[in-house]
C-alpha positions as CSV (number, residue, x, y, z in Angstrom):
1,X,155.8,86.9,-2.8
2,X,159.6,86.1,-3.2
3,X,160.1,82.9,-3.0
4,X,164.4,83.0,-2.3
5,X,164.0,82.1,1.5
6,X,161.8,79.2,1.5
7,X,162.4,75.7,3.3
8,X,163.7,72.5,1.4
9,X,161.6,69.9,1.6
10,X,164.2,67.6,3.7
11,X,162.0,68.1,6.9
12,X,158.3,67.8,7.5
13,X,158.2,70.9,8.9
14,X,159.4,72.5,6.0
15,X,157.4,70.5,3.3
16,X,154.4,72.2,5.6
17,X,156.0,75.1,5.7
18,X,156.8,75.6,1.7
19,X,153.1,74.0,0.9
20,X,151.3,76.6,3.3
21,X,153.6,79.5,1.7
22,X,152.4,78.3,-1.4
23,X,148.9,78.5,-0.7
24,X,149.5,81.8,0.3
25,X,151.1,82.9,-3.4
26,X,147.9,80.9,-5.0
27,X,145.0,82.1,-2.4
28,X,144.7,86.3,-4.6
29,X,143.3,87.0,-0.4
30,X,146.7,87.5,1.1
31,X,146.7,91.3,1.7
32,X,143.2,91.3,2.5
33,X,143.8,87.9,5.2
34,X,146.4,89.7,6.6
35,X,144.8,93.0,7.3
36,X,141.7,90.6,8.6
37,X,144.1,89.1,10.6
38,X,145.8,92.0,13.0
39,X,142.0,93.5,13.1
40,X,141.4,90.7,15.1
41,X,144.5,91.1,17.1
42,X,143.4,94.5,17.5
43,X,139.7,93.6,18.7
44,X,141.2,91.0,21.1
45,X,142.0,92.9,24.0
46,X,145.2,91.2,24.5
47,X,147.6,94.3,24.2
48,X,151.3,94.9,25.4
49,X,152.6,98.4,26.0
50,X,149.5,100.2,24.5
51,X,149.6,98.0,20.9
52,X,148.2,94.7,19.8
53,X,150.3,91.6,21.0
54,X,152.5,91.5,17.8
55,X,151.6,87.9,16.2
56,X,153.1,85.9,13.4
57,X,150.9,85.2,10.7
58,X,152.7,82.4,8.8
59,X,151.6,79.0,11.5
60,X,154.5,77.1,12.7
61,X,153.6,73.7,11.2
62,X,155.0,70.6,13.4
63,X,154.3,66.8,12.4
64,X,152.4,64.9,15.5
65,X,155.7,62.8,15.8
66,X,157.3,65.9,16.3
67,X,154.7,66.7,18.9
68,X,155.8,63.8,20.8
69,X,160.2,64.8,20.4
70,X,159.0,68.0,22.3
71,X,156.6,66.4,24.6
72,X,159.9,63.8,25.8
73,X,162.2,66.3,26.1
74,X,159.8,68.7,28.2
75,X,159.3,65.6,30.5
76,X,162.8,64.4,31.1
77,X,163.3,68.5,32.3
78,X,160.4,68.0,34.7
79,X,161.8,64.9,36.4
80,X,165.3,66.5,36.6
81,X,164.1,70.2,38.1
82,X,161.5,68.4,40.5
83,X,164.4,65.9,41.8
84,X,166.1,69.5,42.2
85,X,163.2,70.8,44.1
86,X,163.2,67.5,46.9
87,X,167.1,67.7,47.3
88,X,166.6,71.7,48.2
89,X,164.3,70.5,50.9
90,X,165.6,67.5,52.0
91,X,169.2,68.2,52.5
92,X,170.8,71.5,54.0
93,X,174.1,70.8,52.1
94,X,172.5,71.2,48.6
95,X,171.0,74.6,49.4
96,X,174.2,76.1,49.4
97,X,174.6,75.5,45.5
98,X,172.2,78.5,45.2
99,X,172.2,82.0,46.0
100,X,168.8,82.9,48.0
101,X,167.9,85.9,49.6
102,X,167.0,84.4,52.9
103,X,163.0,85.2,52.9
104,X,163.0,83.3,49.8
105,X,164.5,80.2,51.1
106,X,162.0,79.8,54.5
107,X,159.1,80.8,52.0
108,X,160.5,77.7,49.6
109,X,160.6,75.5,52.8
110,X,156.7,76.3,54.3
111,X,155.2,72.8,53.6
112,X,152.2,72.1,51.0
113,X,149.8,69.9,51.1
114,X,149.3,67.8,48.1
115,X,152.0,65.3,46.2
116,X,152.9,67.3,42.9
117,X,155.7,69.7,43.3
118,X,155.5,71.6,40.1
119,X,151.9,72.0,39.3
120,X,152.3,74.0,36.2
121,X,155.4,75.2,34.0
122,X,156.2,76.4,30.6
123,X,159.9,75.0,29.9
124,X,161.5,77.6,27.2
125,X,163.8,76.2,24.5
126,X,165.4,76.6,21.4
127,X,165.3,73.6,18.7
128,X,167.5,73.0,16.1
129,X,165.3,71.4,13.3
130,X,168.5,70.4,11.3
131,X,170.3,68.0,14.0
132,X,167.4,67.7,16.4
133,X,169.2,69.5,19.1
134,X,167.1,71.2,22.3
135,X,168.5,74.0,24.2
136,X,166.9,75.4,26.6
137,X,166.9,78.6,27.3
138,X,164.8,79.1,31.0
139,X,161.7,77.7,32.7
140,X,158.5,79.3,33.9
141,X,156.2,78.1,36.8
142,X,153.2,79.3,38.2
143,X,153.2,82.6,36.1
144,X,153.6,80.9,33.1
145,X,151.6,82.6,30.2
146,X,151.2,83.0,26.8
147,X,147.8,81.2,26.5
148,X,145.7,83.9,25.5
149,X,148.7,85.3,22.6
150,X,149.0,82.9,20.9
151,X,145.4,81.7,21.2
152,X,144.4,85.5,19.2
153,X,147.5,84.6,16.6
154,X,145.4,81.0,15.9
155,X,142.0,82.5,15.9
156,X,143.6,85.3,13.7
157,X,144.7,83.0,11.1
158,X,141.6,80.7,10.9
159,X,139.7,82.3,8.2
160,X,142.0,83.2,6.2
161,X,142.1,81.3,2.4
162,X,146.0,79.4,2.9
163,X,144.8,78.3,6.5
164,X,141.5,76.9,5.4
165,X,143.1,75.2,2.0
166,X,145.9,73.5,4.2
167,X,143.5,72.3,6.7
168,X,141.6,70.9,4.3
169,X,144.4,68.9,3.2
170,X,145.9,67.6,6.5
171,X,144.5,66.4,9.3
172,X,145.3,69.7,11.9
173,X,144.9,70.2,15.3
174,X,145.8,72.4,18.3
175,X,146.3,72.8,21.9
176,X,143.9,75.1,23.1
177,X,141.6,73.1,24.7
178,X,143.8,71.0,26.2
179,X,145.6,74.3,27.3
180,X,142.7,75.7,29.1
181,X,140.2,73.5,30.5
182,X,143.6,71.1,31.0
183,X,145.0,73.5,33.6
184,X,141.8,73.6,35.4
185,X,141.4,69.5,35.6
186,X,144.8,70.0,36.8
187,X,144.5,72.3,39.7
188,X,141.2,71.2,40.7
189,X,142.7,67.6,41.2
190,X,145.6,69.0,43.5
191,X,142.8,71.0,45.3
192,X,140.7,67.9,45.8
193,X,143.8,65.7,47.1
194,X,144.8,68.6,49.1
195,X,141.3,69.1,51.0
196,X,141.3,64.9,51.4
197,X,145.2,65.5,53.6
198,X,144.1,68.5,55.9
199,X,141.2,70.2,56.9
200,X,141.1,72.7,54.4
201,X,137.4,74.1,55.3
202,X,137.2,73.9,59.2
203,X,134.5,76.4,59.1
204,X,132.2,74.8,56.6
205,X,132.8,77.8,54.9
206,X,131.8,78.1,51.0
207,X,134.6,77.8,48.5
208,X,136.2,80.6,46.8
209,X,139.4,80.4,44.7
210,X,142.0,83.6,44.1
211,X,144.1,84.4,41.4
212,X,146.4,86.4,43.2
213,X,148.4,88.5,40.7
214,X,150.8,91.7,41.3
215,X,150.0,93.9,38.7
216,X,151.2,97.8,38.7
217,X,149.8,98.9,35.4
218,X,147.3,97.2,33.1
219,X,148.8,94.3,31.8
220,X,148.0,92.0,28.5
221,X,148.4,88.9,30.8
222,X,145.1,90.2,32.9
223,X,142.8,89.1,29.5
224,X,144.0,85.1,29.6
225,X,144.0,85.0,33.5
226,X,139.9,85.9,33.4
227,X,139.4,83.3,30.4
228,X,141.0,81.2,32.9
229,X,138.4,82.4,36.2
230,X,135.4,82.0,33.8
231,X,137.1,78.6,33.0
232,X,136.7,77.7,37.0
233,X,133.4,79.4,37.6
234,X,132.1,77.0,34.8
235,X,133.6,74.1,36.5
236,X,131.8,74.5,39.8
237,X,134.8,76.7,41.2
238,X,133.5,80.1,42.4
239,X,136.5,82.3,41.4
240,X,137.9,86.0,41.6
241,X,141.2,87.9,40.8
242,X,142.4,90.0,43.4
243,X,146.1,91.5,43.8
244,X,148.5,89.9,45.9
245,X,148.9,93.4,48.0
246,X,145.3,93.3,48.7
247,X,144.4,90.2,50.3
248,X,144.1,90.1,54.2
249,X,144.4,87.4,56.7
250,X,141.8,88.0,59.4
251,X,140.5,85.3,62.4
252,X,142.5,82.8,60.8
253,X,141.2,83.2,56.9
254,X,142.4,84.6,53.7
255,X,140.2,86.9,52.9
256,X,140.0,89.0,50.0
257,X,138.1,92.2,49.9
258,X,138.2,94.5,47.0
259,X,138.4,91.5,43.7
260,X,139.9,93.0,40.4
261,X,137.5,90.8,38.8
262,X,134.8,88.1,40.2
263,X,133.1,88.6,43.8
264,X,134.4,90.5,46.6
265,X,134.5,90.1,50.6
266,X,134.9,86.7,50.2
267,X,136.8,83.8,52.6
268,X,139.6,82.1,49.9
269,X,140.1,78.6,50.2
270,X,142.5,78.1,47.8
271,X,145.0,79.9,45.5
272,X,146.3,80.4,42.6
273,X,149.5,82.1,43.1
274,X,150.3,83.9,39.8
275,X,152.7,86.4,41.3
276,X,155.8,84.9,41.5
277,X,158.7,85.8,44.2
278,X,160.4,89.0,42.4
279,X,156.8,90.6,43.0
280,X,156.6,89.4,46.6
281,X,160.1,90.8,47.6
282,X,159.5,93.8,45.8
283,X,156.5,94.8,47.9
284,X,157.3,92.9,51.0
285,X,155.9,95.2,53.4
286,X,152.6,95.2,51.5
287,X,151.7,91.1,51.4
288,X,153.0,90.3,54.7
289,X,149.1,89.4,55.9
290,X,149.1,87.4,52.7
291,X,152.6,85.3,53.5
292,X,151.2,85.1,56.8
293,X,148.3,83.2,55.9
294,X,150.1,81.0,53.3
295,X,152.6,80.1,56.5
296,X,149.5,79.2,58.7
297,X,147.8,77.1,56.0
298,X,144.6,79.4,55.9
299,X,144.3,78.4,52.2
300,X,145.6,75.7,50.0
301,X,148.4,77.7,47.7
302,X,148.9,75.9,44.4
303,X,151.8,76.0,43.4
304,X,154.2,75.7,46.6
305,X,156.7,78.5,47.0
306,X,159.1,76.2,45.9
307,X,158.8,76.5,42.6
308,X,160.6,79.5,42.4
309,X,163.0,77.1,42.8
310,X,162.6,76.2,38.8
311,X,161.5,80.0,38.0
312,X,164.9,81.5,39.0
313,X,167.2,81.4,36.3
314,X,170.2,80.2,38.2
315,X,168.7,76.8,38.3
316,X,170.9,76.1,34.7
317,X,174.4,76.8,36.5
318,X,172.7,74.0,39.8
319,X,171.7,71.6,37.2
320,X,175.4,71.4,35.7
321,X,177.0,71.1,39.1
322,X,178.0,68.1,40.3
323,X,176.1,68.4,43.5
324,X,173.4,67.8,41.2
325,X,175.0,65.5,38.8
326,X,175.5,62.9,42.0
327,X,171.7,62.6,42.4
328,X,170.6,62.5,38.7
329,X,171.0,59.2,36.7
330,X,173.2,58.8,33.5
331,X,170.9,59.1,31.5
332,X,170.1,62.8,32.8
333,X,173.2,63.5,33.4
334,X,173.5,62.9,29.9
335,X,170.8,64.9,28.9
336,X,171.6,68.0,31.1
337,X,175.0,68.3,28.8
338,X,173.8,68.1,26.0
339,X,170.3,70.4,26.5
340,X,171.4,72.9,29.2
341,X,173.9,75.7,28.1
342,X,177.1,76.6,29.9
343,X,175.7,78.6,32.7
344,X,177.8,80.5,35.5
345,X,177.6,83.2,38.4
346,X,178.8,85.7,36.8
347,X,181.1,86.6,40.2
348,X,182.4,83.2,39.9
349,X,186.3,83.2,40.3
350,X,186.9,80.4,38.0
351,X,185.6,82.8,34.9
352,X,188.1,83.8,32.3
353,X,186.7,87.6,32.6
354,X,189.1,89.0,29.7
355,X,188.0,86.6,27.2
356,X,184.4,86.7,27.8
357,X,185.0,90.3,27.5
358,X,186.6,89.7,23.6
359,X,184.3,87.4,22.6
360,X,180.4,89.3,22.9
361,X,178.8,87.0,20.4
362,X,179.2,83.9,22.8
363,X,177.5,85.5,25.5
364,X,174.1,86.4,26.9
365,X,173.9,87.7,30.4
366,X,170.4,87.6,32.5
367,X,169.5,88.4,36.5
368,X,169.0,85.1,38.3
369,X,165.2,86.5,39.0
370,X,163.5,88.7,37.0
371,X,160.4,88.3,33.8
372,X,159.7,90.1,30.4
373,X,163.8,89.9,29.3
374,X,164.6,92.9,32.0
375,X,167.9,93.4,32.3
376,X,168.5,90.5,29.8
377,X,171.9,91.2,27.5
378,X,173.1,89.5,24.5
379,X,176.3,90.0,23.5
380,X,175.1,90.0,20.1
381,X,173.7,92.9,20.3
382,X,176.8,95.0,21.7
383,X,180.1,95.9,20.5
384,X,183.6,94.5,22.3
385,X,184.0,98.1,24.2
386,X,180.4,98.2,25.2
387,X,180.0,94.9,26.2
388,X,183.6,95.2,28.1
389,X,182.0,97.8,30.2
390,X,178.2,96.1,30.8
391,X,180.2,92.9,32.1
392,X,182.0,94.7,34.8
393,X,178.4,96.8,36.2
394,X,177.0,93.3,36.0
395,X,179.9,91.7,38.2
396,X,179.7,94.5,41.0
397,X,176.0,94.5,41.0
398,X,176.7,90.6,41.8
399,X,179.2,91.1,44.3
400,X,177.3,94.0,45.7
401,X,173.7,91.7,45.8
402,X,175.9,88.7,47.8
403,X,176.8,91.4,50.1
404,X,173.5,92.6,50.9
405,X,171.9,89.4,50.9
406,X,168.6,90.7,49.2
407,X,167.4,90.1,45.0
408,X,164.6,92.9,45.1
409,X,165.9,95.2,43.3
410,X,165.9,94.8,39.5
411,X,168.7,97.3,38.5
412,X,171.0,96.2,40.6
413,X,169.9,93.5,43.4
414,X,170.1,90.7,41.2
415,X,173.4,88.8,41.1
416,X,173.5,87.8,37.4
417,X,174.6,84.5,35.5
418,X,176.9,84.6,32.4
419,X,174.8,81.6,29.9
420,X,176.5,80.4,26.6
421,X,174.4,81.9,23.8
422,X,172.5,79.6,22.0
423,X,171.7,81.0,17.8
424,X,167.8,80.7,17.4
425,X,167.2,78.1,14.6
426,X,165.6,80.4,11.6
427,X,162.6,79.9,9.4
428,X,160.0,81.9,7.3
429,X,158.0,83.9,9.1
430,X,155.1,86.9,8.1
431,X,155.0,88.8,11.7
432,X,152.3,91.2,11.5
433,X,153.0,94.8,14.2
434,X,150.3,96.9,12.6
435,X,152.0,98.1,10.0
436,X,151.4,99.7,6.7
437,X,154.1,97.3,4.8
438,X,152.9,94.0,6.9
439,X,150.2,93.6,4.3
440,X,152.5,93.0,1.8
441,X,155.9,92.1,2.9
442,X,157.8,89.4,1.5
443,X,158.6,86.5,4.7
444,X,161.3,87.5,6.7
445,X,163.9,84.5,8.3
446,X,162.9,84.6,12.1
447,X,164.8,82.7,14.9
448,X,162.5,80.5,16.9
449,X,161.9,80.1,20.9
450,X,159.6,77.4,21.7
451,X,157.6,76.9,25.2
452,X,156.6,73.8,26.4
453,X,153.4,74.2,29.2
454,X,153.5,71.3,31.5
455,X,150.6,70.3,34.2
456,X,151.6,68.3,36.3
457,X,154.5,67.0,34.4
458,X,152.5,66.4,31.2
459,X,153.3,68.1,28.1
460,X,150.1,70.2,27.4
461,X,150.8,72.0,24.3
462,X,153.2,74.7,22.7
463,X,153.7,78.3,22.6
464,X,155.6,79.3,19.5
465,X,157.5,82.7,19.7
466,X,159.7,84.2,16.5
467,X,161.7,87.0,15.9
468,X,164.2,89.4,14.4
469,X,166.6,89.5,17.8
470,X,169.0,87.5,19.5
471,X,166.7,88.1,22.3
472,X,163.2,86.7,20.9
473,X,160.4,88.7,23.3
474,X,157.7,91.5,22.0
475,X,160.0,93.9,23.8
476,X,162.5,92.9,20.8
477,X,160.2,92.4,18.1
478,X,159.3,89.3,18.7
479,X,155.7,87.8,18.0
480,X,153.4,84.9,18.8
481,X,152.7,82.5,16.3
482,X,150.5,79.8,16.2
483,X,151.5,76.5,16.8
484,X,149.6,73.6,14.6
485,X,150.3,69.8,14.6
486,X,149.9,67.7,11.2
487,X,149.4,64.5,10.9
488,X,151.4,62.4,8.9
């Protein structure tokens, strides 16, 4: 294995880092761990696009102090975007600072019926080991996922020689069970506190939890969400997936008929809602008897549609404002300049158009609403001609969005926002894509995108994503790799 690329030992991540690849040189099982390792992948059933989730096979490796630095700047984020959340609701003025397809905002303004405003959230960042900087680069809410990747990456590591020599030496741990069962403490707590503030049951009826996705073709995520019904079954929850389009709202019940997996014909007392607002608006005239339960309390929706408040992506440019700035205190005001990124409408008069237009590089341009980096453009990746031209479709399909009032279309319904591009911090990395030369490849230098997951506003563990890209998803060549903590 060459040995030109790896860490100094000036941070514990890298000591871990250059020990493990170490162990990897001295282990004589490395081709043979590896091959073991995306056979499991393959036998996991968590697949994107017809392949094997791609996953990293060289661990991130995090000190438990570190654990904590994440865990703190994770929760200052949730305090901020929640205090964003009440202001939304609570004063007519503030709304303005956003652009909302009017369904979205009376579906963000239906009450709930429980005290915790962001039940669960995955809070997407890049971290600078060198100057301990975070950036973040967007947040995820009630579709936040990941679980079940990089679950397979750490399962796909575990018997391999390095793994089981490193453990041996440090004390190592994981999230996973905190992950899992964690999320269902969490959401059976709201459930219970909900039930105690409104008469959830009227009809004595028995109770039946839905997962209510939207998914169009098979999808990898399908795999972690029934773990996750299993999870709830186990824990006295009787529980079924059923798509979004499907579910019916009959004699003043949610009822869902044909389940994707679970028990069918069943009155739903509470839900899940994994489909988040793109999928609703997209097939509007097919969940209207769903909405219309939700907006006559039939069932107990966790989370509230306001959430999509922190989903949408033009939450960074709000949090800069100083709309926002007057409610936050100094110290978050302090932190949203230093961790959120320049972030603009991209129809925004005050934009120097010609000079974002000579300087690519600096750029990264995303739809305000949209999942799985669609319609996502670094300037990075395009020349100063190319990327002259994609800026100007992106401003008309902004103006043109404002003037139709609607976000449902993903080519060109979607105003967009013009972000400051953060460069991924880079480390070793061994990603494994079922390839022939994987089994033997020297570590490549990978940027890193960390996820935070959040219940309830507590840090619940990590997802760890690296790759080639300026953009760092599978569709890019990115992978999952396992996250591990080590105690000092």
């Amino acid at each position: 294995m060459e040995t030109d690329i790896r860490p100094t030992a000036e941070l514990a991540s890298d000591a871990y880092t250059r020990e493990y690849l170490d162990l990897l040189d001295s282990s004589g099982t490395d081709e043979a761990d590896r091959r073991n390792a995306w056979r499991f992948a393959e036998q996991s059933g968590v697949y994107w696009q017809g392949h094997p989730s791609y996953i990293g096979f060289l661990p991130r490796l995090y000190s438990t102090e570190m654990r904590k630095r994440f865990a703190s700047a994770a929760e200052m984020a949730y305090n901020i975007v929640t205090k964003v959340m009440d202001h939304f609701v609570g004063d007519p003025e503030y709304r303005n600072e956003f652009c909302f397809d009017p369904r979205v905002v009376e579906l963000i303004m239906l009450p709930r019926s429980y005290s915790e405003p962001l039940p669960l959230a995955r809070i997407d960042f890049f971290y600078d080991e060198r100057n301990d900087t975070v950036r973040f680069c967007e947040f995820n809410a009630d579709a936040s996922s990941g679980m079940e990747e990089s679950f397979v990456a750490r399962e796909a590591i575990r018997s391999c020689a390095a793994c089981q020599a490193f453990e041996k030496a440090h004390k190592v741990s994981d999230d996973f069970d905190m992950l899992y069962e964690g999320w269902v403490r969490t959401f059976l707590d709201i459930y219970r506190e909900a039930k105690e503030t409104r008469e959830t049951i009227r009809d004595k009826v028995e109770e039946h939890m839905a997962i209510a996705v939207c998914f169009d073709s098979p999808d990898p995520e399908f795999v972690e969400l029934e773990r996750y019904r299993k999870l709830f079954e186990a824990a006295g929850m009787p529980c079924s997936i059923f798509d979004v389009r499907e579910l019916a709202y009959e004699d003043g019940r949610l009822v869902g008929h044909k389940a994707l997996s679970g028990e069918g014909n069943v009155t739903i007392t509470c839900v899940w809602r994994y489909c988040i607002m793109v999928d609703l608006l997209e097939h509007w005239d097919e969940v209207g008897s769903f909405l219309d339960a939700i907006r006559n309390a039939a069932a107990v929706m966790i989370g509230s549609f306001a959430t999509h408040l922190v989903h949408d992506k033009q939450l960074f440019a709000v949090l800069r404002s100083p709309a926002t700035n007057a409610f936050l205190t100094e110290q978050e005001r302090a932190f949203v300049k230093a961790s959120v990124p320049f972030t603009a409408f991209l129809d925004d008069a005050s934009l120097d158009l010609e000079a974002i237009k000579k300087n690519p590089s600096a750029w990264i341009i995303k739809p305000t609403d949209w999942y799985s980096s669609i319609n996502v453009h670094a300037g990075a990746d395009y020349d100063e001609s190319s990327w002259a031209e994609l800026v100007d479709r992106c401003v008309e399909a902004s103006y043109a969005s404002r003037a139709q009032g609607s976000i449902h279309d993903a080519n060109a319904g979607s105003p967009f926002i013009l972000q400051e591009f953060c460069t991924p911090y880079r480390t070793p990395a061994i990603p494994l894509y079922g390839r022939e030369e994987d089994y033997t490849s020297p570590p490549k230098m990978y940027g890193n995108l960390l996820g935070a997951y959040m219940f309830a506003g507590h840090f619940a563990g990590m997802l760890s994503r690296l790759g080639p890209n300026p953009i760092i998803t599978e569709a890019h060549g990115g992978t999952t790799t396992p996250t591990l903590w080590v105690a000092g």
